[in-house]
C-alpha positions as a Markdown table, in Angstrom:
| # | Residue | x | y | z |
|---|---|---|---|---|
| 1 | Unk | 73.9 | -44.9 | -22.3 |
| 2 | Unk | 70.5 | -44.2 | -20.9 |
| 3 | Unk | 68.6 | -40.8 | -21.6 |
| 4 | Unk | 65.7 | -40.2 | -19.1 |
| 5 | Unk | 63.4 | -37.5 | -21.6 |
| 6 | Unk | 60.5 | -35.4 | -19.7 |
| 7 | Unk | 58.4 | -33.8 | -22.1 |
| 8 | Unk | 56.9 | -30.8 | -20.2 |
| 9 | Unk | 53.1 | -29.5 | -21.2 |
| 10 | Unk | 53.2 | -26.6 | -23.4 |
| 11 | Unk | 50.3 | -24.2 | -22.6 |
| 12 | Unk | 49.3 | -24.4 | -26.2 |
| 13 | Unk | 45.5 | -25.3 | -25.9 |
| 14 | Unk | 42.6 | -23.6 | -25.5 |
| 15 | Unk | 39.6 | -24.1 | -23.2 |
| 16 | Unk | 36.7 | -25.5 | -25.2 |
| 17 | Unk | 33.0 | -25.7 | -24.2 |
| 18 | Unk | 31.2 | -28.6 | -25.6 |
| 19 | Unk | 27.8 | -26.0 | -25.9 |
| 20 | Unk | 29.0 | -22.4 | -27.1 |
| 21 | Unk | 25.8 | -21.8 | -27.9 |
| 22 | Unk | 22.9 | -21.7 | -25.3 |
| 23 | Unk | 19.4 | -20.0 | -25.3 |
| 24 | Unk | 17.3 | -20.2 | -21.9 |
| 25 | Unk | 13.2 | -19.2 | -21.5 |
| 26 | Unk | 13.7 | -18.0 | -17.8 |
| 27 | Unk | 9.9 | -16.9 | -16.4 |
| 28 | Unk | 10.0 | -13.5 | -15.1 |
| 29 | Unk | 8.9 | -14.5 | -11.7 |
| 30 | Unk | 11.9 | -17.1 | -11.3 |
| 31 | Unk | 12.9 | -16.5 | -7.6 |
| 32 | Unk | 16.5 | -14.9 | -6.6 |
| 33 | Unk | 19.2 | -17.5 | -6.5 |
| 34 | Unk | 17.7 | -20.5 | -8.9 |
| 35 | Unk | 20.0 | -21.8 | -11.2 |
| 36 | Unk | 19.4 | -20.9 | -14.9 |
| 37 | Unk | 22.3 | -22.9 | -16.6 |
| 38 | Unk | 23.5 | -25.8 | -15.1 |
| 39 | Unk | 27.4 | -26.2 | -14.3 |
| 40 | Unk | 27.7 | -29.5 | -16.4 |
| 41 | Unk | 26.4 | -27.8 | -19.2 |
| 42 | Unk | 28.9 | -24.4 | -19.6 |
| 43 | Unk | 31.8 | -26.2 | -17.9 |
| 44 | Unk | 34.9 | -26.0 | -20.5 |
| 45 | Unk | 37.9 | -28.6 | -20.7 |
| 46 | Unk | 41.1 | -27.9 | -21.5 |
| 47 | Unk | 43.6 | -30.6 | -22.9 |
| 48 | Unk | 46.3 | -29.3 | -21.1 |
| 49 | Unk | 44.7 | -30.3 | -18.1 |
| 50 | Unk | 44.9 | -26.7 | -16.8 |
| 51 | Unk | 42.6 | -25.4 | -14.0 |
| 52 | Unk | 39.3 | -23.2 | -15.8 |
| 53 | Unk | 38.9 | -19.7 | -14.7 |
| 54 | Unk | 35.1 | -18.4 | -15.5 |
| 55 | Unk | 34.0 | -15.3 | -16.1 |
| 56 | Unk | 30.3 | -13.6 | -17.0 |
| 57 | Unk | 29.5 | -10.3 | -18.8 |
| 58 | Unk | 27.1 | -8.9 | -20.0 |
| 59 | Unk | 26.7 | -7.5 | -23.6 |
| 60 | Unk | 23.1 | -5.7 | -23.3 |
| 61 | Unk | 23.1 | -2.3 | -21.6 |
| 62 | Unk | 21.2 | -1.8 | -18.0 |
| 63 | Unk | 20.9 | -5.8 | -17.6 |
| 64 | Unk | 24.0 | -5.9 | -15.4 |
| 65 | Unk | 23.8 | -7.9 | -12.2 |
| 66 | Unk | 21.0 | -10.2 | -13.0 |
| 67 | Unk | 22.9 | -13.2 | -13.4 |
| 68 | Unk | 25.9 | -14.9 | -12.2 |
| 69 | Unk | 28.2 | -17.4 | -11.7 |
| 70 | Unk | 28.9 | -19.4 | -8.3 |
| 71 | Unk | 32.6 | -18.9 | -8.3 |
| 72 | Unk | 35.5 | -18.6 | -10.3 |
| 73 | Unk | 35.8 | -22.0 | -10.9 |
| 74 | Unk | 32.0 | -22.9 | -10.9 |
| 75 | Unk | 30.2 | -21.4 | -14.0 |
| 76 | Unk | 27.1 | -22.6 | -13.0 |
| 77 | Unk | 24.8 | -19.2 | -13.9 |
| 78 | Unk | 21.9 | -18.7 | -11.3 |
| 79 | Unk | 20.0 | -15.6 | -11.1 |
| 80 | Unk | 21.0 | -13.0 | -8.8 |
| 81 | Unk | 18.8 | -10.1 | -8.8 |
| 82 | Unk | 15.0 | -10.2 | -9.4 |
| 83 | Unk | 13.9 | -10.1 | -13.2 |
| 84 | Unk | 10.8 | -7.3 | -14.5 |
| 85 | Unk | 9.3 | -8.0 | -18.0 |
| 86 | Unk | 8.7 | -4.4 | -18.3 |
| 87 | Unk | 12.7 | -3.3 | -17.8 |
| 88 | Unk | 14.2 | -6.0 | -20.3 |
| 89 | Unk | 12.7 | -9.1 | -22.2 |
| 90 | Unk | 15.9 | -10.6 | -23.6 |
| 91 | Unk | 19.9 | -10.2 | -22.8 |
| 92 | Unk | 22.8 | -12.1 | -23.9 |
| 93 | Unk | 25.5 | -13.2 | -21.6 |
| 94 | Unk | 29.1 | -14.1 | -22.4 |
| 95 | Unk | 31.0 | -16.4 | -20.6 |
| 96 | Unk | 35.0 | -16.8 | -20.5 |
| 97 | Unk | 37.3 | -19.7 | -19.9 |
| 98 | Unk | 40.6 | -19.0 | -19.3 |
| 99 | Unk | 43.4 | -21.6 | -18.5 |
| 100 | Unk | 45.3 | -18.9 | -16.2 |
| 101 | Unk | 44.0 | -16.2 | -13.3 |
| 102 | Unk | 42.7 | -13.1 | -14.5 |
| 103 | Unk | 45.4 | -10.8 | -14.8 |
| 104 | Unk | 48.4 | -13.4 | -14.6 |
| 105 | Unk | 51.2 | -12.5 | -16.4 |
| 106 | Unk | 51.4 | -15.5 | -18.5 |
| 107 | Unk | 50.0 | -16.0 | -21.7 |
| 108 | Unk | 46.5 | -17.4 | -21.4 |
| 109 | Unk | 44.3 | -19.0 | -23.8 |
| 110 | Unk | 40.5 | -18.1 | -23.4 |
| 111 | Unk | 37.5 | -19.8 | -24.9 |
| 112 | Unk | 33.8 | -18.4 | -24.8 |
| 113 | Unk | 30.6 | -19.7 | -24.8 |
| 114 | Unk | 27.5 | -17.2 | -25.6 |
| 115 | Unk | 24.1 | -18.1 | -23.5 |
| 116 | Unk | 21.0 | -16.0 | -24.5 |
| 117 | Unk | 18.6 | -15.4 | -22.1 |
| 118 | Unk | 14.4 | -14.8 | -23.0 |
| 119 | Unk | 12.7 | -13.9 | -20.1 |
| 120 | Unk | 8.9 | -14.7 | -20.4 |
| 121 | Unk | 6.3 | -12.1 | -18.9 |
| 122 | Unk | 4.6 | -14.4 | -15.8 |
| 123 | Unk | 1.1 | -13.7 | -14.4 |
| 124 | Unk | 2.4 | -11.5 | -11.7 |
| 125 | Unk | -0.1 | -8.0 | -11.9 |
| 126 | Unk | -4.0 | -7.7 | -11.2 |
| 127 | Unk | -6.0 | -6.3 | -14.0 |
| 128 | Unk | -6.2 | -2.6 | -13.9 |
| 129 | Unk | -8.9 | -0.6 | -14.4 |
| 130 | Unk | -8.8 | 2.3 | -17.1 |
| 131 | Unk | -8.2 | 5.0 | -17.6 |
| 132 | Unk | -5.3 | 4.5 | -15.2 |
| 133 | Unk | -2.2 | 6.3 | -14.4 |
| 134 | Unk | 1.2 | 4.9 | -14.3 |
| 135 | Unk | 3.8 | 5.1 | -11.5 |
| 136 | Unk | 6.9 | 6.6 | -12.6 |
| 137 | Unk | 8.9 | 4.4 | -9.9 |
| 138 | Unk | 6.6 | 1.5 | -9.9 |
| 139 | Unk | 5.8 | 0.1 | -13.3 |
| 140 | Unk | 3.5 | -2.2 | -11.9 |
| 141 | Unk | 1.3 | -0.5 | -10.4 |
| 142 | Unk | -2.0 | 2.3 | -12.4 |
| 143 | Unk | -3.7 | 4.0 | -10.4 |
| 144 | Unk | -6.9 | 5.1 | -11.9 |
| 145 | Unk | -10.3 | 7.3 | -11.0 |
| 146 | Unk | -13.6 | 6.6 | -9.2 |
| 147 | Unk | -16.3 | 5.7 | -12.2 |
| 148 | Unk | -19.5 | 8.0 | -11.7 |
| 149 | Unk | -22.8 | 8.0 | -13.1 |
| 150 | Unk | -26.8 | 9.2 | -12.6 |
| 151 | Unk | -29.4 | 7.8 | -12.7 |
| 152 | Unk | -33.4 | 9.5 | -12.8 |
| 153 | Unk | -35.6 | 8.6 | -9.5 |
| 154 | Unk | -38.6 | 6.5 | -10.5 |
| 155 | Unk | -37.1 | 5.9 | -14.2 |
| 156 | Unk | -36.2 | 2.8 | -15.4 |
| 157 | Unk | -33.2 | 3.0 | -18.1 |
| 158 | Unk | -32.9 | 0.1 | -20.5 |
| 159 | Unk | -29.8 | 1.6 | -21.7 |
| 160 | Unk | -25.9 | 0.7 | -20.6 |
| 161 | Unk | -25.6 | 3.9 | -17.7 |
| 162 | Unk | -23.1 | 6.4 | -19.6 |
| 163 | Unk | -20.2 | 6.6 | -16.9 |
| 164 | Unk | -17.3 | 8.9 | -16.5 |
| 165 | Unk | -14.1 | 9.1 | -17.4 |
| 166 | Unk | -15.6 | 6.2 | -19.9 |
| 167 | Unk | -17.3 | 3.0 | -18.9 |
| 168 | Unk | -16.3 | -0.1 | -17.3 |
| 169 | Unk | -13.3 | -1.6 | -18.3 |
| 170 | Unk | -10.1 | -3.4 | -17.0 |
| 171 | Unk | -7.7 | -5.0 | -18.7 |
| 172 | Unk | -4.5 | -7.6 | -18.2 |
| 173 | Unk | -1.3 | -5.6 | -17.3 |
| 174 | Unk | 0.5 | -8.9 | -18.5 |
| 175 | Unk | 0.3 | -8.2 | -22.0 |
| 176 | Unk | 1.7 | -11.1 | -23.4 |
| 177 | Unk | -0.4 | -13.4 | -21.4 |
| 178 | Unk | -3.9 | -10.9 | -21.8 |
| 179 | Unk | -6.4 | -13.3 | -19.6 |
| 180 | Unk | -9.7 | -12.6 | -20.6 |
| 181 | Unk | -11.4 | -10.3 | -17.7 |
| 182 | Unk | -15.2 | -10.9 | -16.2 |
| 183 | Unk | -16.2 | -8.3 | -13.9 |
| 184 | Unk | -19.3 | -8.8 | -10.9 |
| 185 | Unk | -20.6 | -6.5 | -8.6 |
| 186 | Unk | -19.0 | -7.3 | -4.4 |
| 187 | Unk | -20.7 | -4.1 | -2.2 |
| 188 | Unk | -22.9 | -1.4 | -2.6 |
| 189 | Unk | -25.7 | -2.6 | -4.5 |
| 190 | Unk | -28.5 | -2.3 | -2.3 |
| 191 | Unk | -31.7 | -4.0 | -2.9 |
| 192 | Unk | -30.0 | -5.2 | -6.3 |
| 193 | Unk | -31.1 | -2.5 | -8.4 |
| 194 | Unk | -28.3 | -2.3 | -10.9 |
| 195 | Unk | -26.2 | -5.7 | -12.6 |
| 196 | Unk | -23.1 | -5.5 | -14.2 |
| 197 | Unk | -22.2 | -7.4 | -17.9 |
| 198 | Unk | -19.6 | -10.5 | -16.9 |
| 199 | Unk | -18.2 | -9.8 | -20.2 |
| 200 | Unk | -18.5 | -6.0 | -21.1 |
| 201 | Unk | -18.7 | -3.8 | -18.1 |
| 202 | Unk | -21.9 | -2.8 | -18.9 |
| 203 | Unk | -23.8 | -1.2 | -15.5 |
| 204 | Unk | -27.7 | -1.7 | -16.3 |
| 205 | Unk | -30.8 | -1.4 | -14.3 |
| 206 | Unk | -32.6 | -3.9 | -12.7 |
| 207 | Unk | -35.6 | -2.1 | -11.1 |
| 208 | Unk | -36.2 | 1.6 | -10.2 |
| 209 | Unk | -35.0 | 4.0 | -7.9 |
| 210 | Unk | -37.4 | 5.3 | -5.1 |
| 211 | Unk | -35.2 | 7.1 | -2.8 |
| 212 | Unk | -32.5 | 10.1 | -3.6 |
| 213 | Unk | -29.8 | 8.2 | -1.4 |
| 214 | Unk | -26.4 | 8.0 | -4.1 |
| 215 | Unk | -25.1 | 4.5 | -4.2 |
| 216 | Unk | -21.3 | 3.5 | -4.2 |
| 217 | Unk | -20.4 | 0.7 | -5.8 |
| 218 | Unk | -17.7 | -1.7 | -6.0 |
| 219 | Unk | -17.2 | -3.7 | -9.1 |
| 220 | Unk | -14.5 | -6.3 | -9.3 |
| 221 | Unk | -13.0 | -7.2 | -12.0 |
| 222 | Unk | -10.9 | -11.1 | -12.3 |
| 223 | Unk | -8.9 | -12.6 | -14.4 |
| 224 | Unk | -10.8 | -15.7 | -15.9 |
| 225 | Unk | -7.6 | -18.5 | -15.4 |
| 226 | Unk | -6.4 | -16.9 | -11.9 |
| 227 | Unk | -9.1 | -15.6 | -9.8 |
| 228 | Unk | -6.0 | -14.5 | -7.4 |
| 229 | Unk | -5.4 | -11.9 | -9.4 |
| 230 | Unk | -8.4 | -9.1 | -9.2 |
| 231 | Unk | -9.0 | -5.2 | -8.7 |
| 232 | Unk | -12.2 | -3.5 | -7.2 |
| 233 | Unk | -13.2 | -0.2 | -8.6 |
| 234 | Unk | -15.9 | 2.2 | -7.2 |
| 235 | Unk | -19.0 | 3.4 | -9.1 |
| 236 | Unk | -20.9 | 6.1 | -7.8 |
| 237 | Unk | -24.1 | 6.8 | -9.0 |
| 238 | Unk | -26.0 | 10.0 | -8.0 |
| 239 | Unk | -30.2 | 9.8 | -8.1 |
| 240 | Unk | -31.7 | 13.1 | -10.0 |
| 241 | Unk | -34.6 | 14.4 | -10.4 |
| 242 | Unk | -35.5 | 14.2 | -14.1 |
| 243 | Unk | -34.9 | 17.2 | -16.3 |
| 244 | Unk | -37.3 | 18.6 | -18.1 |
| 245 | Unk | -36.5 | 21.8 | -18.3 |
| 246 | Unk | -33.6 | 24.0 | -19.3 |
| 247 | Unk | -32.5 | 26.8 | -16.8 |
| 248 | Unk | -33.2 | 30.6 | -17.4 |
| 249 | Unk | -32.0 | 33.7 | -16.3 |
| 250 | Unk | -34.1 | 36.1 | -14.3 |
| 251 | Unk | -32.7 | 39.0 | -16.4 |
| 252 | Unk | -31.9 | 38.8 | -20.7 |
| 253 | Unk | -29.8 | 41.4 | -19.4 |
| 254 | Unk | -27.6 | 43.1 | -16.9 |
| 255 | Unk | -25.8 | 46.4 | -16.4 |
| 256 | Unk | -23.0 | 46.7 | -14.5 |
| 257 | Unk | -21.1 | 49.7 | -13.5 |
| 258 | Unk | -16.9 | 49.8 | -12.6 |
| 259 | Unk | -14.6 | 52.1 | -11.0 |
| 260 | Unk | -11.5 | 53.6 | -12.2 |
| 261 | Unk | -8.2 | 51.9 | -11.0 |
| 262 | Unk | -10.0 | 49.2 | -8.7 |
| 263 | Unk | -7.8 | 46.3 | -7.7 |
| 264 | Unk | -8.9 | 43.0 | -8.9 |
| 265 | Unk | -11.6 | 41.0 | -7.4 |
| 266 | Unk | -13.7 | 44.5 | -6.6 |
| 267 | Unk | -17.3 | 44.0 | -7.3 |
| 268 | Unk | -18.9 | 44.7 | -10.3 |
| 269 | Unk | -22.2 | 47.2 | -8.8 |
| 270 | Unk | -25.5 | 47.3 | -10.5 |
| 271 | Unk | -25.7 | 50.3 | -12.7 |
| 272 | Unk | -28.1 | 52.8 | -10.9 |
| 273 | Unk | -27.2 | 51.5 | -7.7 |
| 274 | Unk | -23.8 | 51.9 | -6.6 |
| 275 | Unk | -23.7 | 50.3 | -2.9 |
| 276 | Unk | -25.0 | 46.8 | -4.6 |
| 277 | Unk | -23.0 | 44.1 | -5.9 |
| 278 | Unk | -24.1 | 43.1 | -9.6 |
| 279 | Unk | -25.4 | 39.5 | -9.1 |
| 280 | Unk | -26.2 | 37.2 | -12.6 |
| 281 | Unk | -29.0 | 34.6 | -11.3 |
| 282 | Unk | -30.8 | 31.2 | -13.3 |
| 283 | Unk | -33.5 | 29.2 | -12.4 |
| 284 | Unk | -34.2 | 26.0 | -13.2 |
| 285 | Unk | -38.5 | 24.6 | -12.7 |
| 286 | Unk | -37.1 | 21.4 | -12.6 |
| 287 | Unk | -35.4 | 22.7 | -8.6 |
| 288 | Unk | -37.1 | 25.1 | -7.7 |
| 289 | Unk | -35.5 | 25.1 | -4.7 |
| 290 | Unk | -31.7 | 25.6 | -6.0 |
């Protein structure tokens, strides 16, 4: 008597990844759509020779949709959306194997592999001049205010010129990378009266000023390893006469007179004279003609 036996294949293994545990330095300007784990190296077998359904989450918050995989049967993980240093630095991704469909009624073994991903800041911002303000939409961008200055006509300073809101200064937005900034003078400087510092910012004379015409700068400021990457500031400086003198009132004092239940804004009248406006006046010998 002859028995013909067919064993049949138990689903009793479980897919098994030959990596479970990957790290990956992805640059934050990697472009949309490049791969970031290759398919050979997150592919699971299963010794029941089953087909291997993939599936990729996400376990840190607000860094859904960055990555993916191809298909449901092709784990390889590419980026899909467009990374930003400033919104996340790091996220770990899990990825699951199972040896049936998602949501198949039959009992399904599942193996997962855990891939964590660093994304390093890239060179990706010119340097911005400060004080600066931020975009609440555009982390990228700081937008920041006109330098001004004055200088005295026919006065040489020796001095760095004092500046406001501060002096001279721009940094790297990409902190982690910080490239040292040297700044240069591109429009503006007529007859090359004033020079700027390459490594402070310092705006300093060169010669005098003869005429009372204001000069407008523009200072740029580069990044030393990528001269790509720059930002031009204004600088206006304003020629004044020198100051020797304080101002003065005409008057150490003035009487007024007010009405009863005027509105507000009525004029105050000199006392003694109630048809004229009361009028406080300075001088100054250094204008007389202000």
């Amino acid at each position: 008597l002859e028995i013909l036996v067919t064993i049949l294949n138990e689903n009793d293994n479980t897919p098994v990844f030959a990596q479970p545990n990957l790290t990956r330095d992805v640059p934050e300007d990697t472009k949309v759509d490049t791969a970031i784990v290759a398919r050979e190296e997150v592919s699971a077998s299963d010794a029941d020779l089953d087909t291997i359904y993939y599936e990729l989450t996400t376990t840190v918050q607000d860094t859904d949709g960055y990555f993916a995989i191809r298909g449901v049967n092709n784990p390889e993980i590419y980026l899909q959306k467009a990374l930003d240093y400033d919104k996340f630095n790091s996220t770990t991704l899990l990825l699951y194997a199972r040896d049936r469909p998602v949501n198949s009624p039959d009992p399904t073994n599942t193996g997962t592999a855990t891939i964590t991903i660093t994304v390093k800041q890239s060179d990706t911002r010119a340097p911005w001049f400060l004080p600066c303000t931020r975009l609440r939409n555009d982390s990228s961008v700081c937008i920041g205010s006109p330098y001004s200055g004055r200088v005295n006509i026919s006065e040489m300073s020796m001095d760095p010129l004092l500046l406001e809101p501060g002096p001279i200064y721009a940094v790297d937005p990409d902190y982690t990378i910080n490239d040292r900034i040297v700044y240069s003078i591109v429009g503006g400087n007529t007859d090359e009266v004033f020079s700027v510092d390459a490594d402070t910012g310092n705006l300093t004379m060169n010669k005098i000023v003869t005429s009372p015409d204001s000069f407008l700068l523009q200072v740029m400021a580069a990044q030393v390893s990528n001269i790509r990457k720059y930002s031009v500031a204004t600088v206006e400086i304003k020629v004044i006469n020198k100051s020797n003198f304080p101002p003065y009132f005409e008057k150490g004092v003035y009487n007024g007179t007010v009405f009863v239940g005027l509105p507000q804004r009525s004029f105050v009248y000199q006392a003694g004279d109630p048809s004229t406006p009361l009028v406080v006046t300075a001088m100054d010998q250094d204008f007389p003609d202000v």
